[in-house]
C-alpha positions in Angstrom: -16.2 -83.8 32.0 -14.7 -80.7 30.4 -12.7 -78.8 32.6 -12.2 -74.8 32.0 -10.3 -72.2 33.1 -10.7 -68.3 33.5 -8.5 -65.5 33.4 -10.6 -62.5 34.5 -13.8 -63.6 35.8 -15.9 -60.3 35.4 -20.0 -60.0 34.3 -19.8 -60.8 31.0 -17.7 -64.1 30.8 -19.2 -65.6 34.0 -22.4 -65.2 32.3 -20.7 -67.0 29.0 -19.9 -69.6 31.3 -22.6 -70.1 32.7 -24.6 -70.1 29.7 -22.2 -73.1 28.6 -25.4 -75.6 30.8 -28.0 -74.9 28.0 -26.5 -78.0 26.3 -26.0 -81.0 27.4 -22.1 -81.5 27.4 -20.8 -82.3 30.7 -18.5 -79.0 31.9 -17.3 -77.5 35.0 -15.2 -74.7 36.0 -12.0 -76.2 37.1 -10.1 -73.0 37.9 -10.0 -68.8 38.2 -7.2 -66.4 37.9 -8.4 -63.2 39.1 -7.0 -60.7 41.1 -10.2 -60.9 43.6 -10.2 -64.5 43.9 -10.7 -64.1 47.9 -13.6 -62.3 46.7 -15.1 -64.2 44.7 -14.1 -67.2 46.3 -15.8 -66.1 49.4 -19.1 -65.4 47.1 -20.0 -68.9 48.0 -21.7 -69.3 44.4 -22.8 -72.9 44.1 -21.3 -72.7 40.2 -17.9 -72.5 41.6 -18.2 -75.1 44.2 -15.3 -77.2 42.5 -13.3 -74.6 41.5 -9.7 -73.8 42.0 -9.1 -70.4 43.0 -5.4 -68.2 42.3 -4.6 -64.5 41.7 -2.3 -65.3 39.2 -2.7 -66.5 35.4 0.4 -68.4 35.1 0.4 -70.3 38.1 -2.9 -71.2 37.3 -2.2 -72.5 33.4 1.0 -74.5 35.5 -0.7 -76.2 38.2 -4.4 -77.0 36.1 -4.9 -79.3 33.2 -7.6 -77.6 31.2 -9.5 -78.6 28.2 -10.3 -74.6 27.5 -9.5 -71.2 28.9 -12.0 -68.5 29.0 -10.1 -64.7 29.2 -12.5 -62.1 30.5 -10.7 -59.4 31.5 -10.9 -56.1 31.0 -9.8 -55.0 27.6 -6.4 -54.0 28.4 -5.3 -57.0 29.3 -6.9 -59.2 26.4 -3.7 -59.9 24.3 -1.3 -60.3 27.5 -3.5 -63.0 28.4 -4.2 -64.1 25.4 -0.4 -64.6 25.0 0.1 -66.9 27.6 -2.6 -69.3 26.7 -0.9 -69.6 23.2 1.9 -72.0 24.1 -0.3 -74.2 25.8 -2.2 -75.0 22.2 -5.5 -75.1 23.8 -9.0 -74.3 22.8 -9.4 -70.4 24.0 -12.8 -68.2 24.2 -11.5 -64.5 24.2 -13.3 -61.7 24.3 -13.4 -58.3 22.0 -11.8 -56.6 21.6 -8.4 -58.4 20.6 -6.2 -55.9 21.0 -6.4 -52.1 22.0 -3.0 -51.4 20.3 -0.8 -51.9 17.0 1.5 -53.1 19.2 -0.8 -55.4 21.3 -2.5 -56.7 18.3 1.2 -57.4 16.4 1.9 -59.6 19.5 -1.1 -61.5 19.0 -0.9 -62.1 15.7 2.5 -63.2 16.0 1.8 -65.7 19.0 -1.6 -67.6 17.2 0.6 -68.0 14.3 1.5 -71.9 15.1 -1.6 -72.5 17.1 -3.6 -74.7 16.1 -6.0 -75.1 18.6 -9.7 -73.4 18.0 -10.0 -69.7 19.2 -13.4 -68.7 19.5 -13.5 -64.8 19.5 -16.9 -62.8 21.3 -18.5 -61.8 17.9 -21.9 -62.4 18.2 -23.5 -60.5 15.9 -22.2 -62.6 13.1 -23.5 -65.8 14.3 -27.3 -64.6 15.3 -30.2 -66.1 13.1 -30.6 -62.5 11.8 -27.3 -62.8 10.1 -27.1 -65.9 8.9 -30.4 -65.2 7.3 -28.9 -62.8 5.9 -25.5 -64.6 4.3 -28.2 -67.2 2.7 -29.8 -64.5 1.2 -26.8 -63.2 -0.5 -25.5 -66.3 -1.2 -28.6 -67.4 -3.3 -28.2 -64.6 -5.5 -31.5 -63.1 -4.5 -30.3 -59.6 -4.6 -27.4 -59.8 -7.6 -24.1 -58.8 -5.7 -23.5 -56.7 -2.9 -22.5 -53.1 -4.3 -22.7 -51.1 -1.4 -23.8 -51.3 2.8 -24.7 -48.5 4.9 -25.0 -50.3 8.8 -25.8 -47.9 11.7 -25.6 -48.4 15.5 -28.1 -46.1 17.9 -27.1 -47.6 21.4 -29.8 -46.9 23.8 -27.7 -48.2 26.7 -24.5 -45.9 25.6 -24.6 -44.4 28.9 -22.4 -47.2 29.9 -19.1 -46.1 28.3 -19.2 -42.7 30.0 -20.6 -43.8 33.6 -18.9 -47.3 34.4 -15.2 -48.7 34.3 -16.0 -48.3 29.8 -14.7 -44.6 30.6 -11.3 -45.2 31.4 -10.1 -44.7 27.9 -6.5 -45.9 28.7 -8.0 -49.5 28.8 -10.7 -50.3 26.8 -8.8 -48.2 23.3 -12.0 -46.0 22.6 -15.5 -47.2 21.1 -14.6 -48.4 17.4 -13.1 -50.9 19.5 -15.6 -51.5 21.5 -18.5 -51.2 19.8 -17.1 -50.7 15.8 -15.3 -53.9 16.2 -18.4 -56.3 15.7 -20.0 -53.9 13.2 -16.9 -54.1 10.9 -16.3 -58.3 11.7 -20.3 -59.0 10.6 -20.0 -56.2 7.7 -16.9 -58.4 6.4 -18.5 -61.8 7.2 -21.4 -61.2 5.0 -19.2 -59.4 2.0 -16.4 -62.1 2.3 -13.8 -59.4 1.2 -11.1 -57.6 3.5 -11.1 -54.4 3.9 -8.8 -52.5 2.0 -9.1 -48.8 2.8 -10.7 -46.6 5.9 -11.4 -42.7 6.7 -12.9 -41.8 9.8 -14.4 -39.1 11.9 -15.3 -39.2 15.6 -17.0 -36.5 17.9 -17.9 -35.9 21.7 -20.7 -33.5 21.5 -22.6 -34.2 24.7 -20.9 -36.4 26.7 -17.6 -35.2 29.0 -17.4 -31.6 30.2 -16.0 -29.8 33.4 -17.1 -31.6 36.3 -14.8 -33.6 38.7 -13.7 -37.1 37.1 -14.8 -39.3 40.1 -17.9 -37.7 41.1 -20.9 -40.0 41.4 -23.8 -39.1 40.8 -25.4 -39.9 44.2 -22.7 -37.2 45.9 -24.1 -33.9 42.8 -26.4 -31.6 43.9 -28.3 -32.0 40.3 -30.0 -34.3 41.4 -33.2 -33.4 39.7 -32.0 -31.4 37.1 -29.4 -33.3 35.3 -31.1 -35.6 32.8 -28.7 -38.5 33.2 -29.3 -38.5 37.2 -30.6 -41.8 38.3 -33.7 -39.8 39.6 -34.6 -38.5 36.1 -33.9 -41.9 34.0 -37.3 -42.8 36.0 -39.1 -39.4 36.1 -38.8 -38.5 32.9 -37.6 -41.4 31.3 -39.7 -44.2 33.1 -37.1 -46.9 33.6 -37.9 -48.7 36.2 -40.6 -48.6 39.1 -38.5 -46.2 41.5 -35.7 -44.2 41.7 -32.9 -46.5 42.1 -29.9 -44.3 43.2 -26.6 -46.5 42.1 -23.9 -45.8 44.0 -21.2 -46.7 41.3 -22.8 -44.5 38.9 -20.3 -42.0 37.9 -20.6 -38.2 36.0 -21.4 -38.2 32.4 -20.4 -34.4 32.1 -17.2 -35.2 33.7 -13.7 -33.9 32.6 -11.2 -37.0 31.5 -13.6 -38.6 29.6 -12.0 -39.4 26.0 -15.1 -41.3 24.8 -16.6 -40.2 21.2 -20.4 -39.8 21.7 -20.7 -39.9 17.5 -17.9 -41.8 15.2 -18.6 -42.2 11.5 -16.5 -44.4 8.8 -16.1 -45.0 5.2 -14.2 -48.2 4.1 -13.7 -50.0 0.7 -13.2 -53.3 0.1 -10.9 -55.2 -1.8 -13.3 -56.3 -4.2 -14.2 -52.1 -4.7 -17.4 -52.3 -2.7 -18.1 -49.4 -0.1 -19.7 -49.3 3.2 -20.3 -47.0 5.6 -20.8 -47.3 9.6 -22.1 -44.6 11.8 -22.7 -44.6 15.6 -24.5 -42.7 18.0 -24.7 -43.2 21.8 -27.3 -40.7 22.5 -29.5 -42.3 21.2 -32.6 -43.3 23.7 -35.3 -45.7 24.3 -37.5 -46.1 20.7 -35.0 -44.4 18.9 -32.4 -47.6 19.1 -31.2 -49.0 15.9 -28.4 -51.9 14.9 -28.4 -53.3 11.7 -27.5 -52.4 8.0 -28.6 -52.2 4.2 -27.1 -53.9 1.5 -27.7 -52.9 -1.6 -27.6 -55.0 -4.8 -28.4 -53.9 -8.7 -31.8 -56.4 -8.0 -32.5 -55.5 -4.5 -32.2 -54.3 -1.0 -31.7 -56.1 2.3 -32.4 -54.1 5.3 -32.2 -55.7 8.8 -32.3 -54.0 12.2 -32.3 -56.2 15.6 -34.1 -54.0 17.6 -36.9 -54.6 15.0 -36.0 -58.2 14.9 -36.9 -58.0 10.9 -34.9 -58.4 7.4 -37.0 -56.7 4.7 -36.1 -57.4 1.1 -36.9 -54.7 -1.0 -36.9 -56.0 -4.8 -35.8 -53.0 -7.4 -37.9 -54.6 -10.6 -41.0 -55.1 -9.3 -43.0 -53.8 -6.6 -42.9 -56.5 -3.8 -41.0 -56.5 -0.5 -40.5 -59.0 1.5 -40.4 -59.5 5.3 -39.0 -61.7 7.5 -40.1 -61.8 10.9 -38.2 -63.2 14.1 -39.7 -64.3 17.1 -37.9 -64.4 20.5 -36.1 -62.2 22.8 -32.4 -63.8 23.3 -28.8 -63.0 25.0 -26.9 -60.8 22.1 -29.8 -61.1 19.2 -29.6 -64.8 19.7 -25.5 -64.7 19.5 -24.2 -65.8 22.3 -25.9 -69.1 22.8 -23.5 -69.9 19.4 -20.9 -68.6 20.7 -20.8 -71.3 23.9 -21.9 -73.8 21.2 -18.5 -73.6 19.6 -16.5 -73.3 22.5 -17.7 -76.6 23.9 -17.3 -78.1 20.7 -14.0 -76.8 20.2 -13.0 -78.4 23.3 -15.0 -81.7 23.2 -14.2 -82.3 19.3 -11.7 -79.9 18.4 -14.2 -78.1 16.2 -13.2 -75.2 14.2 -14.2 -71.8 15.6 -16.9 -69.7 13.5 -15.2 -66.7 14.7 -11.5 -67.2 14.9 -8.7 -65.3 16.0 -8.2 -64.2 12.3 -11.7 -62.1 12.3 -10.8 -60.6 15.4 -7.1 -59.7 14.7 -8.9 -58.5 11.0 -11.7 -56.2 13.2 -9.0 -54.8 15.7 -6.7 -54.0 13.1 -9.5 -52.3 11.6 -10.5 -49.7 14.3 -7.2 -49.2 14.7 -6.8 -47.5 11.4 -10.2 -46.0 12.0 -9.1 -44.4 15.4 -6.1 -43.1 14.2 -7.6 -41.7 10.7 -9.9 -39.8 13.0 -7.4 -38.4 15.0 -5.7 -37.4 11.9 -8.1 -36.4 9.2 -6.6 -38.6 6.7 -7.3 -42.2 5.1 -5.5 -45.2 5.2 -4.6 -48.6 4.0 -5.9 -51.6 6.4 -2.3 -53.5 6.7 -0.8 -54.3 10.0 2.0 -51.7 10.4 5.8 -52.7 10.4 
């Protein structure tokens, strides 16, 4: 029986942990460090039924003998915790992003140095049957080499970063970070090359504006005319089969919020190949893209997860080729990998398909994108001194 631990248990990794009982390898959370362990203690969740409970991430990695740790904190606090799981050389799932600073993400780098235990970072996207797809495709030379990718990101959820806890700019580092960071890590998983160079722009054109930072939207009187009101997502945007007036849903037009709604970058790779990323999250409903094209002198592959479809466009004759993919699944089919190689990691000591390397690589590049769009100018992708 595996035993884990968790430092932060929030939505998304007590989902991850859950998901862990699609396979078959005996598990079982052993313990939780979480400031609202009363809390969720008291939840009474019948997952948890065995689990130690403490408030505090040290006396918990003390006291419990653990064959993994699981961080799911909030952003913030993703390399402090990160830290104090290194010494203990144990297999670690951690989510993205790494790090939200230079100075964060030095101190991570410099901690994993001598571990050798697997890390298995949250990168999805690079692990989903869409991508690997992909990666055999380039790696049988269907296409010649890849010259150049253009990947795009509509989020049709990106209400999220401007309404919940994603706002507070001070702790998630902005949304290159959040979003960029598994754009770039897939972008350099299929080109195998670092990047070498990056210039940036970011913009927030509708989001933010003058009203009161911790108004909710339940307490405005635009109720019915503000198109982000929970009223109007199902009048006019038909989500849902009611009005369904969340009480944690904050202002969207609210002052404080540091959150581009448009970012757009240009990088080049060691190897001289160019790409470029752009996201967008104003984007609604039908008009939701994620996905890229890469071209080759021989050919095109375009691939787009909302569509759930690679096309390969050949340039010297007149076929294209389509891939289809059946199946609705948790991050494009991601995540279920994801738990696949944590377990392993700490059943067999397997190595991680997405180690701490790719993630320190992915920070450390929207870092350089964040600050080349706060300062207009390009730079070099090297972790500073």
């Amino acid at each position: 029986m595996l035993k884990v631990g968790i430092i932060g248990y929030g939505r998304r990794i007590s989902n991850m942990a859950k998901r862990m009982g699609m396979y078959d390898t005996p598990y079982r959370v052993t313990a939780i460090a979480d400031p609202r362990a009363k809390e969720i203690q008291a939840s009474a969740d019948p997952f948890l039924e065995e689990t130690h409970f403490y408030t505090d991430a040290d006396e918990m990695l003390a006291n419990e003998e653990l064959d993994g740790v699981m961080i799911g904190t909030r952003c913030y606090l993703h390399t402090p915790m990160a830290c104090k799981v290194a010494p203990y050389n144990i297999p670690l799932f951690l989510e993205k992003p790494v790090a939200i600073s230079f100075e964060q993400l030095k101190a991570l780098d410099a901690a994993f140095r001598q571990v050798t235990a697997p890390v298995v970072v949250s990168f999805p996207l690079r692990l989903t049957p869409i991508v690997q797809t992909v990666k055999q495709i380039i790696e049988a030379d269907e296409i010649g080499t890849v010259e150049h990718v253009v990947a795009f990101n509509d989020v049709p959820y990106g209400d999220v970063y401007y309404r919940r806890w994603y706002r507070n700019y001070d702790q998630t580092g902005g949304l290159f970070l959040q979003k960029a960071t598994h754009d770039f890590d897939y972008i350099y998983y299929l080109l195998g090359q670092r990047p070498h160079l990056v210039a940036a722009m970011k913009a927030q054109r509708i989001y933010g504006g003058d009203k009161p930072f911790d108004l909710r939207c339940v307490d405005c009187d635009e109720w019915e005319t503000c198109p982000e009101s929970p009223f109007n997502l199902f009048y006019q945007r038909f989500q849902g089969e009611k009005v369904e007036p969340d009480p944690d849903r904050m202002c969207l037009f609210a002052k404080g919020i540091r959150n581009q709604d448009i970012g757009n970058v240009i990088l080049e790779y060691e190897n001289g190949v160019q790409a470029s990323y752009t996201q967008n999250f104003f984007a609604r409903l039908k008009a939701a893209r994620r996905g890229a094209r890469l071209y080759g002198y021989r050919g095109t592959i375009h691939f787009d997860w909302y569509e759930n479809t690679i096309r390969i466009y050949k340039h010297h004759s007149p076929v294209v080729e389509t891939i289809d993919f059946s199946g609705q699944m948790s991050h494009f089919g991601g995540d279920r990998e994801l738990v696949l190689d944590f377990l392993r990691a700490m059943r067999d000591g397997t190595p991680s398909r997405s180690p701490i390397s790719a993630g320190i690589l992915s920070a450390l590049t929207c870092l350089w994108a964040r600050e080349s769009a706060e300062t207009h100018q390009f730079y070099e992708i090297v972790m500073p001194d």
